[in-house]
C-alpha positions in Angstrom: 1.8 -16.5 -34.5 -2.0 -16.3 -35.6 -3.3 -12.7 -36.3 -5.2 -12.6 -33.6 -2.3 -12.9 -31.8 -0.1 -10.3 -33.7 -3.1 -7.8 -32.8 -3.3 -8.4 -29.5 0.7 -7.8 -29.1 1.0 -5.1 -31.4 -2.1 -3.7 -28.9 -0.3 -3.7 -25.8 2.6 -2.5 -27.2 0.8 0.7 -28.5 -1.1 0.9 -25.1 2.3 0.9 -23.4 3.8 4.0 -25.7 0.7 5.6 -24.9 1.3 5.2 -21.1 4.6 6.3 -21.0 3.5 9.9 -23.4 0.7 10.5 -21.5 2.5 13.3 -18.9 3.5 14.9 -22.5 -0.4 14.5 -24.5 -1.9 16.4 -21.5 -3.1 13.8 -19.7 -3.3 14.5 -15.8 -0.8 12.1 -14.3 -2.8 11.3 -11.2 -5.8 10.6 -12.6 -4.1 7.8 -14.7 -1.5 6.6 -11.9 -5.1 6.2 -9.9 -6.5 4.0 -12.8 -3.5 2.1 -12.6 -3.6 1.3 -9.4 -7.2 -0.1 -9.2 -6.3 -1.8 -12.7 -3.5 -3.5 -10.6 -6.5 -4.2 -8.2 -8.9 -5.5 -10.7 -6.3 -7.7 -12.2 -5.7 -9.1 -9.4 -9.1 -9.9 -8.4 -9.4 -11.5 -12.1 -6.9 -14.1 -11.2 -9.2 -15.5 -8.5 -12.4 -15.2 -9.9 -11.2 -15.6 -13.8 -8.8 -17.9 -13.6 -10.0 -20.2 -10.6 -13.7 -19.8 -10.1 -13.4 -18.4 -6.9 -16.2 -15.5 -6.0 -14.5 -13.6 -2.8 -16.6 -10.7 -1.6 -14.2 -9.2 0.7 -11.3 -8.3 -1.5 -11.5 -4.3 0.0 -9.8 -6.0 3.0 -6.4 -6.8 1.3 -6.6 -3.6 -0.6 -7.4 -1.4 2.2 -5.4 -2.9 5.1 -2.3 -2.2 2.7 -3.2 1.1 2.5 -2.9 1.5 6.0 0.3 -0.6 6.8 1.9 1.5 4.0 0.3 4.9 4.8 1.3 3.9 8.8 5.3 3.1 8.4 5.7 5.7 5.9 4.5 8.2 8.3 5.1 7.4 11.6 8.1 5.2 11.0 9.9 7.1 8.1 10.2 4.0 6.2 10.9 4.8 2.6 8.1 4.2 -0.6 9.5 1.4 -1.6 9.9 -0.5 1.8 6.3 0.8 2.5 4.6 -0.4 -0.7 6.7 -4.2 0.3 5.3 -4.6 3.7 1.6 -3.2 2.6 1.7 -6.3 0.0 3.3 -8.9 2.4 1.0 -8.0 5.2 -2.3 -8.0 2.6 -0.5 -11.8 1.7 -0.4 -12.7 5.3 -4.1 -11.5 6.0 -4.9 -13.4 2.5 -3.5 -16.7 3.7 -5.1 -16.1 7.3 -8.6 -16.0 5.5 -7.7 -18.3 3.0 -7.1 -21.1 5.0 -10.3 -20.3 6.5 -12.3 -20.4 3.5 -10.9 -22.3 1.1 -12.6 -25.1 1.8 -15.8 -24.2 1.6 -17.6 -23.1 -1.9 -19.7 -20.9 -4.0 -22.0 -18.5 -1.4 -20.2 -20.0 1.7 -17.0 -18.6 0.7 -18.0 -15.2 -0.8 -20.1 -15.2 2.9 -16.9 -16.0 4.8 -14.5 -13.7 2.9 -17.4 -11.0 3.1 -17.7 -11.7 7.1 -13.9 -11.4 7.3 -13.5 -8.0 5.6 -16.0 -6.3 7.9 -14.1 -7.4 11.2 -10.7 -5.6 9.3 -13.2 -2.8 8.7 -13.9 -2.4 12.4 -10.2 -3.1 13.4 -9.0 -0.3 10.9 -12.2 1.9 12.6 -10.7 1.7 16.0 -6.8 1.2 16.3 -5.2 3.9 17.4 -2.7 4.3 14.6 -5.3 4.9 11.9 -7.2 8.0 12.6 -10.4 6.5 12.8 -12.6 8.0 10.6 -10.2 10.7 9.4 -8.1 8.0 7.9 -4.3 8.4 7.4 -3.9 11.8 5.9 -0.9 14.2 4.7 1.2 10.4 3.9 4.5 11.5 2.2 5.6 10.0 -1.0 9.4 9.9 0.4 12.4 9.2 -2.0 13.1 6.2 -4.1 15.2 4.2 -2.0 16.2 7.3 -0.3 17.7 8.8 -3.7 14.5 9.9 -5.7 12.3 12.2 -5.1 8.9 11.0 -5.7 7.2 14.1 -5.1 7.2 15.1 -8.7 3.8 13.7 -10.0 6.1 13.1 -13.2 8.7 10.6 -11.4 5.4 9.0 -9.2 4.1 8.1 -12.8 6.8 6.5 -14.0 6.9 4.0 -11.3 3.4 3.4 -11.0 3.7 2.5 -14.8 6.6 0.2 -14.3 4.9 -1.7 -11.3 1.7 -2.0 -13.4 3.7 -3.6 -16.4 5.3 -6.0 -13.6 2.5 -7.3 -12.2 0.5 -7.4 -15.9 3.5 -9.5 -17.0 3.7 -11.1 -13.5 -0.1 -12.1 -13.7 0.2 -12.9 -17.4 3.3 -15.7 -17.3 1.2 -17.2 -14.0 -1.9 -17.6 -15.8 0.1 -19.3 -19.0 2.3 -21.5 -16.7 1.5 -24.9 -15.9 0.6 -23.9 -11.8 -2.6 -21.8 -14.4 -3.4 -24.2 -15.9 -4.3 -26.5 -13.0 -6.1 -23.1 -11.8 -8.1 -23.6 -14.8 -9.1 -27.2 -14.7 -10.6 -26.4 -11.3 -12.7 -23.7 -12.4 -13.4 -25.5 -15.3 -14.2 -29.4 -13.5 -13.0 -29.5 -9.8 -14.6 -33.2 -9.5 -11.4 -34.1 -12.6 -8.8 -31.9 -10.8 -8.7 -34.2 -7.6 -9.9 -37.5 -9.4 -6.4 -36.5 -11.3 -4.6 -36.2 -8.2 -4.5 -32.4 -7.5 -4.6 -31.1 -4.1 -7.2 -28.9 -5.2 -6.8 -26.8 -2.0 -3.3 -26.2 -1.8 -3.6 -24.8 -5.4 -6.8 -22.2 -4.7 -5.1 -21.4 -1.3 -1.6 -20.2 -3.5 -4.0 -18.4 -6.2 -5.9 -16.7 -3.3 -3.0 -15.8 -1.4 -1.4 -14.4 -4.6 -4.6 -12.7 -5.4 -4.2 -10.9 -2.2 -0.5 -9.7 -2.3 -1.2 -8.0 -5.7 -4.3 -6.6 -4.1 -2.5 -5.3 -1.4 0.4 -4.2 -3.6 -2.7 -1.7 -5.5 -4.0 -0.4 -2.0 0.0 0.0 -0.8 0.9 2.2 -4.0 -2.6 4.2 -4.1 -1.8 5.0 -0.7 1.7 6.9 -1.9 0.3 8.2 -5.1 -2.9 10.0 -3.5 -1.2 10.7 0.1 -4.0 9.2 2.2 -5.6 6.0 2.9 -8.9 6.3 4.4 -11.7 3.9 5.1 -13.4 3.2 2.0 -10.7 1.7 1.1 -11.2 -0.9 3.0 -15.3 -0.6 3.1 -17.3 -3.2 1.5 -18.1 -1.1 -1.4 -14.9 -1.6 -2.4 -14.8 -5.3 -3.0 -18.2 -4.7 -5.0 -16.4 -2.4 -7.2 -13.5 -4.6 -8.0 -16.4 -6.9 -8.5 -17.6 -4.7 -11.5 -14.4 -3.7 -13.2 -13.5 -7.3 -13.2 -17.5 -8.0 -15.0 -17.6 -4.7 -16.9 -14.2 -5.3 -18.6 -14.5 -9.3 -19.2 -13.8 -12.2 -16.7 -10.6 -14.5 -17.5 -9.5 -11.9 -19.8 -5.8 -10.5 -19.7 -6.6 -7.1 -20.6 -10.2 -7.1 -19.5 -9.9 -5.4 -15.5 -7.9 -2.8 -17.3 -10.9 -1.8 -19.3 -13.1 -2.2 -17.0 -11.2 -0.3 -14.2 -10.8 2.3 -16.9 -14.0 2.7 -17.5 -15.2 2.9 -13.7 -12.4 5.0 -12.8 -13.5 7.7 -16.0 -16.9 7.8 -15.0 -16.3 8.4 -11.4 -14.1 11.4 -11.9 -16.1 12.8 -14.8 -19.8 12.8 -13.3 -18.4 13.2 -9.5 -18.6 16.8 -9.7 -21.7 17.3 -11.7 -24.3 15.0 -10.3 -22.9 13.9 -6.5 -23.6 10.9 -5.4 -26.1 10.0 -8.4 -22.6 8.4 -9.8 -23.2 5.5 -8.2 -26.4 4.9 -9.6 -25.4 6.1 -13.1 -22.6 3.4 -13.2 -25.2 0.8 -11.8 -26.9 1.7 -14.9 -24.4 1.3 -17.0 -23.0 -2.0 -15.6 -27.0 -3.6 -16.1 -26.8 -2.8 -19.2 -23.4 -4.3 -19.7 -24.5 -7.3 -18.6 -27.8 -7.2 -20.4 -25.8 -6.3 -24.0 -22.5 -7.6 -23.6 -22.5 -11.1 -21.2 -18.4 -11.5 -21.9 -17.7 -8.2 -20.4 -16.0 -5.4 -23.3 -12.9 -7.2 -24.1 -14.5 -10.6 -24.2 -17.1 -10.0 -26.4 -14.2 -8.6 -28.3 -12.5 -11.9 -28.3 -15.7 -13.8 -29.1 -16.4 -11.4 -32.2 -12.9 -12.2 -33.1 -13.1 -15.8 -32.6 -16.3 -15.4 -34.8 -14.7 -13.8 -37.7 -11.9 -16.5 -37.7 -14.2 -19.4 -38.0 -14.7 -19.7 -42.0 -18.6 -19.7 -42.5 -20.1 -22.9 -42.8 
């Protein structure tokens, strides 16, 4: 194992210690089960742009349409957390492969277009049915018990799970990306024209990575939904999708850890400058995310791999 390597390990490792003492340094549980949530997101997002090349600009609608299938059964149907947070990611994977095979076909601004164009009519759909309180949203959603045994309404024992589901899909996301089915993913980002020449069905491939994409998407929007008690409709807004957009960018594209750091950082600012200048937040982060771009191309963890790379490389 190179160093690089043994840092990068010994890295997560201390990240994950850190995670599970946060509740005890002070740090406020629901703030960090939030982060994890839209890291979950943002990683997901980072396996379809990242890892296959695909742009989608409508990402909000798996994220927020599992918010309301979650928020919804939980509620009204008494399912429990668990069954709730399933169905929220399988229906976000059905909607995925609904628009997927729709898309997938087409390339660069023609898919971004369609997936955008997609996500607004399940905007309007979650604007007026009946089950999802229009603009109110879904408030007052119960956490419930863990498989009807424990009680999740202890921020303490919500933490804990939201930190073991975001270590299962960061290893999830992790062994797909190293596995041979991403490494096709990358040789179509990389030279699509090769893939097929190859003999790749290049479509059946992005449709399985955006499908997946989708479920872990919905899987985020399912368990922010139990976490904060509400789902509401800027979770399924368009602004959404362009802020997955810039955690993904800010934190370094086809980077492992990257959408972590990058949802980390969006998620920080939001909560720390909310309350002190409004709506100005928005503009601040725009700031912030042009000068990312302008300063650091790779996004914060991949310019941190580069400079790494660089210092590796003996000197010529």
């Amino acid at each position: 194992m190179t160093k690089s390597a043994q840092l990068i390990r010994i890295t997560y490792v201390a990240l994950l210690i850190l995670a599970l003492l946060a509740p005890m340094l002070g740090l406020y549980p629901v703030f960090v089960m939030k982060l994890l949530c839209f890291a979950i997101f943002a990683c997901a997002f980072n396996l379809l742009l990242g890892y296959t090349g695909l742009l989608s600009f409508g990402h909000a609608a798996f994220f927020g349409s599992a918010a309301y299938i979650t928020g919804w059964l939980i509620k009204s149907q008494g399912l429990t957390p668990e069954l709730g947070i399933a169905a929220g990611a399988i229906g976000a994977g059905l909607i995925g492969l609904v628009v997927g095979l729709v898309a997938i076909r087409r390339q660069g601004i023609y898919f971004a277009m369609i997936t955008l164009a997609i996500a607004q009519m399940v905007f309007f759909i979650c604007l007026q049915a009946p089950f999802t309180g229009g603009e109110d949203g879904l408030q007052a959603v119960p956490r419930g018990a863990l498989f009807g045994l424990l009680s999740l309404e202890s921020d303490t024992a919500m933490y804990y799970l939201v930190v073991a589901v975001f270590v299962g899909c960061f290893l999830a996301i992790s062994r797909i990306v190293t596995s041979p089915f991403g490494q096709v993913l990358k040789m179509i980002r990389e030279n699509e024209p090769r893939a097929i020449s190859l003999g790749y069905q290049v479509d059946r491939y992005k449709l399985l990575a955006f499908v997946l994409s989708a479920t872990l998407a919905g899987l985020a929007g399912s368990l922010k939904t139990v976490v904060m008690g509400f789902a509401t409709l800027s979770d399924v807004h368009w602004s959404m999708s362009g802020e997955v957009i810039l955690m993904t960018l800010l934190g370094g594209v086809g980077t492992f850890f990257g959408p972590v750091v990058g949802a980390g950082i969006v998620i920080a600012l939001q909560n720390t400058l909310a309350d002190k200048v409004g709506s100005w937040v928005n503009v601040i982060i725009g700031v912030i995310f042009v000068l990312c771009v302008l300063a650091f191309r790779k996004g914060v963890v991949g310019e941190l791999h580069a400079y790494l790379e660089r210092r590796r490389k003996p000197a010529k």
